[in-house]
C-alpha positions, -999 to 999 in steps of 0.1 A, spaced: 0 0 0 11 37 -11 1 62 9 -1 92 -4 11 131 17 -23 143 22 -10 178 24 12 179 -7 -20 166 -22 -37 195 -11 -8 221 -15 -11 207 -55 -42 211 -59 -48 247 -40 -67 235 -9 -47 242 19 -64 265 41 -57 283 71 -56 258 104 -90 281 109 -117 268 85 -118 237 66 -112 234 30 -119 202 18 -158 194 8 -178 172 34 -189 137 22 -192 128 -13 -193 161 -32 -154 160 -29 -140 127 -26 -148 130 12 -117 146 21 -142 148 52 -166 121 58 -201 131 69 -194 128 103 -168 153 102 -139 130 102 -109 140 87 -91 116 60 -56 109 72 -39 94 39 -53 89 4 -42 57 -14 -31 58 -45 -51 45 -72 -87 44 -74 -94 64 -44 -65 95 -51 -85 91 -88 -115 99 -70 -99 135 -49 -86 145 -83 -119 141 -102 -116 106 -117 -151 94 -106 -186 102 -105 -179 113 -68 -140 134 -78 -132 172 -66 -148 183 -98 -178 163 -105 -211 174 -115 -231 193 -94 -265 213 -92 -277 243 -73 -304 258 -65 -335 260 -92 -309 238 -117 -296 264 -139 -261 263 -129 -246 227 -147 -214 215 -155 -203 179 -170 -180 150 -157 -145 153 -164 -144 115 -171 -125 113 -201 -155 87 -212 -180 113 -209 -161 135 -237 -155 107 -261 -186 115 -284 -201 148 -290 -236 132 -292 -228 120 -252 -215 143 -235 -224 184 -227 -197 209 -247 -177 227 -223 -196 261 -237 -232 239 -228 -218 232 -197 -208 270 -188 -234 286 -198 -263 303 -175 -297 310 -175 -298 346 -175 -306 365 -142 -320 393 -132 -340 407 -99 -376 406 -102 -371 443 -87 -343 459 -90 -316 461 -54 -311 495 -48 -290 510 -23 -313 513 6 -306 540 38 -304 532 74 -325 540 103 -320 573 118 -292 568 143 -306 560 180 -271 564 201 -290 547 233 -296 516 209 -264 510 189 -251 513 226 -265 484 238 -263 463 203 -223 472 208 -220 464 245 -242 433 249 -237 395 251 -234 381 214 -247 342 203 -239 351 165 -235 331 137 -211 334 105 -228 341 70 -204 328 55 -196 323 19 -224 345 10 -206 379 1 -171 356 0 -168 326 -19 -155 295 -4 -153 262 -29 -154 236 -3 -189 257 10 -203 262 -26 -185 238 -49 -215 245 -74 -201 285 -76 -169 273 -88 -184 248 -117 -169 272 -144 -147 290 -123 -111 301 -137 -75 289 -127 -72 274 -91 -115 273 -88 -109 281 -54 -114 320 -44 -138 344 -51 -116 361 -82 -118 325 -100 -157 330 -99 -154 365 -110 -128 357 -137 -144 326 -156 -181 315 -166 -175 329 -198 -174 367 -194 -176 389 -162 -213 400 -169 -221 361 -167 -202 362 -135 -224 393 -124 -253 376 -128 -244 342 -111 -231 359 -81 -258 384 -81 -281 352 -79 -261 337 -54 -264 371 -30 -305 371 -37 -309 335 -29 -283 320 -7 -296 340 25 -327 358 28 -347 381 48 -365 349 63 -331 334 77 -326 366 98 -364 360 111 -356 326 122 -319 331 138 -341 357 156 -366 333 167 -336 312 183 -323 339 202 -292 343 179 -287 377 184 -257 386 160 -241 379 129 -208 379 117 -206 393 75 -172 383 58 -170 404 30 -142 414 8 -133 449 -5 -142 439 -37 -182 440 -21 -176 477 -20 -183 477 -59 -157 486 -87 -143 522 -71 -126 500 -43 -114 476 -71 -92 501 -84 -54 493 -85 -64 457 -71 -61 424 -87 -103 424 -93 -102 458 -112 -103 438 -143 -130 422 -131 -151 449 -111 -181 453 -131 -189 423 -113 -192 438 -83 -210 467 -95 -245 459 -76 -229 439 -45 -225 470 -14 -267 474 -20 -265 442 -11 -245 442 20 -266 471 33 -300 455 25 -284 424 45 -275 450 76 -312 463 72 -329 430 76 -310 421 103 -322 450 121 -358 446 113 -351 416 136 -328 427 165 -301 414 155 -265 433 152 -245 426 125 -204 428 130 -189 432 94 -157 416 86 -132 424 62 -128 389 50 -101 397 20 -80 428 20 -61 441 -13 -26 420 -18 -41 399 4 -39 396 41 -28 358 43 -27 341 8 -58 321 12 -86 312 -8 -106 325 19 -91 359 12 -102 364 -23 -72 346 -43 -57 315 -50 -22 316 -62 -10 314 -25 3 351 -19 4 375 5 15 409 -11 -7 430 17 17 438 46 49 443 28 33 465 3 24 499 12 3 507 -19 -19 478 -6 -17 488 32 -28 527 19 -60 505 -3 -73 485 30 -67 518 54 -92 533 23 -112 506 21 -116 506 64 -121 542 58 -152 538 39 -167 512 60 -163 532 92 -179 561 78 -206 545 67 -215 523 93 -207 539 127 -239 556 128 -257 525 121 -275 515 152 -272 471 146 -235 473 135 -217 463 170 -183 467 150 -164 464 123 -135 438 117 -100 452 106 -85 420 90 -97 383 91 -71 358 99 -42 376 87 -8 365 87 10 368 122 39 387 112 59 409 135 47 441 122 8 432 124 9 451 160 23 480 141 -3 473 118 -37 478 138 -22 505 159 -17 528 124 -54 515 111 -67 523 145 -51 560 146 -69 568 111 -102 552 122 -110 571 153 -100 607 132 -127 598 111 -158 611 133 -168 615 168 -188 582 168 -157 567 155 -137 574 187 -156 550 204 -164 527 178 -160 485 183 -132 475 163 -125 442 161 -87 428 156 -78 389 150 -51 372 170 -35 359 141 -39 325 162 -17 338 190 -39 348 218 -12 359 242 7 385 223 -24 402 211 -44 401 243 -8 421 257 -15 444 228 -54 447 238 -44 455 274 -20 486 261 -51 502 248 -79 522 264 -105 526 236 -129 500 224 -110 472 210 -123 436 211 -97 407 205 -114 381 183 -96 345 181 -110 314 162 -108 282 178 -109 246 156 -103 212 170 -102 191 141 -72 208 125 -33 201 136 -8 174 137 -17 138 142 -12 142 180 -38 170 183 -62 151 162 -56 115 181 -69 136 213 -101 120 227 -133 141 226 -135 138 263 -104 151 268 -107 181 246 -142 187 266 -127 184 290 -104 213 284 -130 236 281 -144 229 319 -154 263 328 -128 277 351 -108 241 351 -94 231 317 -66 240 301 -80 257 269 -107 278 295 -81 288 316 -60 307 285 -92 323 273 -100 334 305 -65 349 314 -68 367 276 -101 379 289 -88 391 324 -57 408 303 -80 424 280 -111 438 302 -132 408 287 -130 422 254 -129 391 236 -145 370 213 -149 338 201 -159 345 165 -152 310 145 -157 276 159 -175 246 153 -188 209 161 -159 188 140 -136 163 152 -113 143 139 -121 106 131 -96 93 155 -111 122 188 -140 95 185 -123 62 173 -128 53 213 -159 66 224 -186 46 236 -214 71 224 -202 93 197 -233 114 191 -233 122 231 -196 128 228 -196 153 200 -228 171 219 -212 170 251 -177 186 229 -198 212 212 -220 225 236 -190 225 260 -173 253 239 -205 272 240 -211 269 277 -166 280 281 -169 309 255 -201 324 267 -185 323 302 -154 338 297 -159 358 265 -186 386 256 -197 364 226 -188 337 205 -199 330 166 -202 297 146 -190 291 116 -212 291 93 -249 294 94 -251 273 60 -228 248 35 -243 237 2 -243 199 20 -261 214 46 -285 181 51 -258 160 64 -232 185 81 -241 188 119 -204 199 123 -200 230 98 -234 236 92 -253 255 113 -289 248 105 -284 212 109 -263 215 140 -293 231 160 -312 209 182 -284 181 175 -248 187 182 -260 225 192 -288 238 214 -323 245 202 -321 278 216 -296 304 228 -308 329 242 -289 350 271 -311 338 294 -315 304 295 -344 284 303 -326 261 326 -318 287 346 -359 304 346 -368 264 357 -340 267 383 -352 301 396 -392 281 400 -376 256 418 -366 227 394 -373 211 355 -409 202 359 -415 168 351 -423 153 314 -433 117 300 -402 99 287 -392 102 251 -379 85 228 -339 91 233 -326 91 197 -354 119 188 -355 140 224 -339 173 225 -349 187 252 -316 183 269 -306 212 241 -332 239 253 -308 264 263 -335 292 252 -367 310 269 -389 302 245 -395 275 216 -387 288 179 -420 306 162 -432 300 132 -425 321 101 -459 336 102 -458 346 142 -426 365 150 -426 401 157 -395 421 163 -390 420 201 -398 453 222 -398 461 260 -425 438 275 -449 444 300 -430 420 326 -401 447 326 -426 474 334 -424 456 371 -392 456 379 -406 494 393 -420 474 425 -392 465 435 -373 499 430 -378 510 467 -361 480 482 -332 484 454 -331 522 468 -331 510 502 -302 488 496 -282 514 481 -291 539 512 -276 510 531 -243 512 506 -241 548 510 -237 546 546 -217 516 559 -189 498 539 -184 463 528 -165 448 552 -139 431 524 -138 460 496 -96 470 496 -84 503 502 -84 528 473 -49 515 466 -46 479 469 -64 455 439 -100 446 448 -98 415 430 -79 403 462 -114 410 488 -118 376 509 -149 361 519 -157 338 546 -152 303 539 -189 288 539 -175 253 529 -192 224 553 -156 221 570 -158 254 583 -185 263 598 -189 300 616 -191 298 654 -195 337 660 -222 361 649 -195 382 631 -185 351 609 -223 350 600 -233 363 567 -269 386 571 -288 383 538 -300 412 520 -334 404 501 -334 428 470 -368 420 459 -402 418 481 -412 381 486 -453 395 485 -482 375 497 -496 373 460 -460 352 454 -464 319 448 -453 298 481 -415 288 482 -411 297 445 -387 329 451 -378 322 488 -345 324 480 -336 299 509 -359 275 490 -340 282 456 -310 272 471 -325 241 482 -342 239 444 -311 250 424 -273 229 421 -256 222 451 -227 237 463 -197 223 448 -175 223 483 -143 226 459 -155 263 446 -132 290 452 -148 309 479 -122 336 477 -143 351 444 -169 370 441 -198 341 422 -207 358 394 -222 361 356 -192 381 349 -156 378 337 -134 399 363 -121 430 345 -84 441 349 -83 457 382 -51 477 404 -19 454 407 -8 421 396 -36 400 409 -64 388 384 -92 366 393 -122 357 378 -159 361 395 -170 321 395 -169 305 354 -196 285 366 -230 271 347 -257 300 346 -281 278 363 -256 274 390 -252 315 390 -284 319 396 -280 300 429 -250 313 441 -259 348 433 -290 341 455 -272 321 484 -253 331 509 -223 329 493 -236 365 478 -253 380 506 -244 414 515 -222 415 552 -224 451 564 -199 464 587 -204 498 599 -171 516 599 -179 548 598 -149 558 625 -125 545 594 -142 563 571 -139 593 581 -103 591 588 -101 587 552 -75 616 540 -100 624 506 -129 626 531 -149 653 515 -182 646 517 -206 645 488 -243 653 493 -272 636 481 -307 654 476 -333 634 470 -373 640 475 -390 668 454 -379 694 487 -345 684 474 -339 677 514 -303 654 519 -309 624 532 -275 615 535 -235 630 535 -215 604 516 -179 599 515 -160 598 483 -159 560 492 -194 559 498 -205 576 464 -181 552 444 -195 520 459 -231 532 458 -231 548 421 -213 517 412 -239 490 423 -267 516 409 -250 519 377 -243 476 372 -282 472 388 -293 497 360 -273 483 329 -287 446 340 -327 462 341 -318 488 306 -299 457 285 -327 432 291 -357 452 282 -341 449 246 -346 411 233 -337 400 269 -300 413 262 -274 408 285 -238 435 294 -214 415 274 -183 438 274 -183 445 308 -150 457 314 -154 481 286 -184 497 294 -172 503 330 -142 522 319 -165 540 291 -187 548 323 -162 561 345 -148 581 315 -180 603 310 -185 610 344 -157 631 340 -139 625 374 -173 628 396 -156 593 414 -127 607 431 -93 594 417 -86 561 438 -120 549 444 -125 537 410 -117 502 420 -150 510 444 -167 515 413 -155 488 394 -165 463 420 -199 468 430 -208 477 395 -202 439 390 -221 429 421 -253 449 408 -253 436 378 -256 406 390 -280 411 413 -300 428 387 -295 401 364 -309 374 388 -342 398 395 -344 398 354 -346 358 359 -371 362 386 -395 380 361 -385 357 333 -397 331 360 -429 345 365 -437 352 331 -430 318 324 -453 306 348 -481 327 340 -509 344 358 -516 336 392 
């Protein structure tokens, strides 16, 4: 047996990708260089089955295949099929296309008039996106049918644009391609799942033909002359929806990394050591930024996908970044999104140098690598993504920490290698368990994550690149920010259901709050009634912060010491408190009323009704939704990676019960003691003198209480970039916390967001359940 270099293989025949997205076809479209399963081949034999990847069977790289309504076609290359002109298509037959054009015209559309409150919280909130990919940037192995009568390599988007016989041909099958591979009703149903953003590759050719100028596709621009219309009708509908839309710059002129993914296919990357291309994409980033910052939906715009790491890509960004945020006001605190260039570490350092909004997006594959990293067990790579505990979790979560939480997660899927499985005893549990594990690690210790891609041409059989198919099987039915687990948590427990059948339930998979609608019954979410009530419990909220204002948290550090490094009492079962001071008083922030249901919201029932306690939990952090941001000094810690059913326990145990000390005597021997009065009551009467201590920590937990309430009365959102949106906070109060309680700020910020975020759940809870 011969064995044939799978890579040189691929290097010869154009495929090799980056280690970030497959390139090979799945199954039989392309020789199964992946089998349906997602299994990649190791070694091709020689003979029949290296015949097969190069095309010599019904099943080879380029064998016939249809799309869509049929009128894309193309013959076998069996040299069989061409040895009578009576059998077989002629290669002009086989190119040609039936012509296309819109039933109406796509015009360049305008935005909605710019809502600054809105795009805030589309910018700082929680993402569960998916890619649309392949739609604006053609990938072969996504849509082998694209690249039937494609030129050269038939690999990129410029072999599309260069062959089907002309480039007005081309024009009108990509034009077709952008009306009919996603539509307005996709946006409605990723809405319906709680998918709340998408990520847009596009190249700079999708600008149209002005941007193609001094570019390899100028020759071919006309192409491209009806494509940006496009782009913005796809940013419109995904507003109609609530959904925000990040745009990536998927090629860049010269290109950025010499992939097919980038726009070519001869391998090259002329971007970086080519200023005439660097001034292009700098244009190019121009354009965008003007356009789009005043967009409410667009949460950001993406500098470079995937780009080569090369030492002067830090150099790079920070010149990109300097021209950006001249271009307008908005743009000075615009998202910009820049890729790790797969090394997390040095560009979560370069994150950390800067103070503006930049979010650090790296793209994480498992069935890529040498044959060691592929021979890994499926357990074992779950395992590394334990929340708080594996390996691959604890480097994203260190990144995060570095980087103020402002990372992402925006490229990963549900494949594994052949051999991750060879020794599992359940396969379909396994690759669940590994997929739903990355979800449950990235939404913990990232402000987002997004799967690559919402669609592949094979789509009926790909539960590993495809999303569609994924959901409800190696994905969740739902994912919304809230999960249902944790509203049946919060009412004391799953209710029971009859048995089902095992190989069809999904129910395990309900992340979500509510089941999918239908086409014909989704509206676009608004600010429900059930928010409305969160005004009952307003006067406790105020009482609690009265009680903030004047006494101090027994464990919050001095002004100059790192608050990360606050200790709580150990409430493990081998330590248990033998003096009232080592007891912890709870602090109730909502009214349990007579009209409550009994034991539903006790909260001591809830504990009994939630997860226990793992004994083994770091009691020494503060439990938590959140990722802790950067604070003072060296330390870094998180605030509890743990399950958000389990949150919504701890947060309401008391584990995260407020202990007040009253130390007034230290207080006011504080040396920046000047008090700060605060009127309140229509007589404008003070009910209280605060420290600058006391402001800090009380204007912090009113400010994280209030982003929790504001963020969920759109779609249920959730504060994603938490660390962000504290130091934008603290920036436009323009010094009203006094330099050196900002860590004051910064703390119970976080502690009443979460306690705002569990009385969201409580509502959720009793929407859920209904009138009483």
């Amino acid at each position: 047996m011969v064995l044939i270099d799978l890579t040189k293989v691929l290097n010869t025949l154009g495929l090799v990708s980056s280690i970030a997205k497959p390139v090979p076809l799945v199954g039989g479209l392309a020789g199964g260089l992946l089998d349906l399963t997602g299994g990649v081949v190791s070694g091709v034999q020689s003979g029949g089955s290296l015949n097969g990847l190069l095309g010599g069977s019904s099943n080879g790289l380029i064998a016939a295949v249809n799309i869509g309504d049929g009128n894309f076609t193309t013959s076998s290359t069996d040299e069989e099929n061409s040895s009578s002109v009576d059998q077989s298509i002629t290669a002009q037959d086989a190119c040609s296309i039936t012509p296309y054009s819109p039933s109406t015209p796509v015009l360049l559309e305008s935005f909605k008039p710019y809502d600054a409150k809105q795009a805030l919280i589309y910018r700082y909130r929680q993402q569960q996106s998916v890619n649309l990919g392949s739609w604006f940037v053609q990938e072969q192995w996504m849509n082998p049918s694209m690249f039937n009568c494609a030129s050269g390599n038939k690999q990129a988007e410029f072999d599309i644009a260069n062959g089907w016989g002309s480039v007005d041909n081309a024009r009108q099958v990509l034009e077709r391609h952008w009306d009919e591979w996603i539509t307005e009703s996709d946006f409605q149903y990723l809405a319906s799942i709680g998918i709340n953003t998408v990520r847009l590759p596009i190249g700079y050719w999708s600008l149209g033909p002005v941007y193609c100028k001094g570019t390899a596709f100028e020759s071919v621009s006309a192409a491209y002359v009806n494509s940006w219309p496009r782009v913005v009708r796809a940013i419109n509908w995904a507003e109609k929806y609530g959904l925000g839309v990040l745009v990536d710059l998927h090629g860049a002129p010269g290109s950025q990394n010499g992939q097919a993914h980038s726009g070519v296919s001869d391998g090259q990357q002329n971007l970086f050591n080519n200023p005439t291309n660097v001034q292009l994409t700098i244009n190019i980033l121009t354009y965008l930024t003007q356009q789009l910052v005043k967009v409410n939906n667009v949460v950001g715009i993406q500098i470079l996908n995937e780009p080569s790491n090369v030492d002067g890509l830090p150099a790079f960004y920070t010149q990109v970044l300097g021209v950006l945020r001249q271009v307008s006001p908005e743009a000075a605190v615009f998202p910009f999104y820049l890729n790790d260039a797969f090394d997390m570490s040095r560009f979560a350092d370069y994150i950390s140098t800067r103070k503006d909004f930049v979010v650090l997006d790296h793209h994480s594959y498992f069935v890529f690598g040498d044959s060691n990293s592929q021979a890994t067990p499926a357990s074992q790579l779950t395992a590394s993504l334990q929340p708080g505990q594996g390996s691959l979790s604890q480097q994203i979560i260190s990144s995060s920490n570095e980087g103020r939480r402002n990372i992402v997660i925006d490229e990963f899927s549900c494949a594994l290698s052949n051999q991750a499985l060879s020794n599992s005893q359940d396969q379909q549990s396994d690759r669940r368990q590994f997929c739903t594990g990355q979800m449950e690690s990235y939404t913990n210790a990232t402000a987002g994550y997004s799967f690559w891609s919402y669609k592949t041409e094979n789509c009926a059989s790909d539960v590993n690149w495809c999303f569609t198919s994924a959901v409800g099987n190696t994905l969740p039915s739902t994912f919304f920010s809230y999960p249902n687990t944790t509203i049946q948590a919060i009412q004391g427990g799953v209710p029971s259901s009859p048995p089902q059948d095992p190989t069809t339930d999904t129910s395990f998979l309900s992340f979500g709050t509510s089941s999918p609608s239908t086409d014909n019954d989704y509206s676009p979410p608004t600010t429900d009634d059930w928010l409305a009530a969160m005004g009952a419990s307003d006067p406790e909220y105020d009482q609690v912060t009265e009680a903030l204002a004047t006494t101090e948290f027994d464990v919050v550090p001095s002004s100059d010491s790192d608050p990360s490094s606050a200790s709580y009492p150990d409430t493990s079962s081998d330590s248990v408190p033998t003096t009232s001071d080592d007891l912890i008083t709870p602090t109730t922030l909502w009214p349990i009323s007579s009209a409550t249901p009994p034991s539903a919201y006790d909260t001591g029932d809830l504990a009994q009704a939630a997860f226990a306690m793992d004994t083994s939990m770091q009691k020494a952090t503060v439990p938590s939704s959140r990722q802790q941001i950067k604070q003072f000094g060296a330390k870094k810690r998180s605030l509890g990676l743990t399950s958000l059913p389990q949150r919504a326990f701890l947060l309401s145990s008391s584990l995260q019960r407020h202990r007040f000390v009253a130390r007034s005597a230290r207080a006011h021997a504080r040396n920046h003691a000047k008090s700060v009065r605060r009127d309140i009551g229509e007589n404008g009467e003070s009910a209280v003198v605060y420290t600058p201590e006391q402001a800090a920590i009380a204007k912090g937990y009113s400010d994280g209480w209030k982003a929790a309430k504001t963020f969920a009365s759109f779609s249920n959102s959730r504060l994603g970039f938490t660390g962000q949106f504290i130091a934008d906070a603290l920036e436009a109060m323009d010094n009203k916390i006094v330099s050196g309680d900002e860590g004051f700020y910064k703390t119970w910020f976080m502690k009443g967001l979460a306690d705002g975020e569990v009385q969201v759940i409580k509502l959720l809870a009793m929407q859920a359940q209904g009138p009483q």
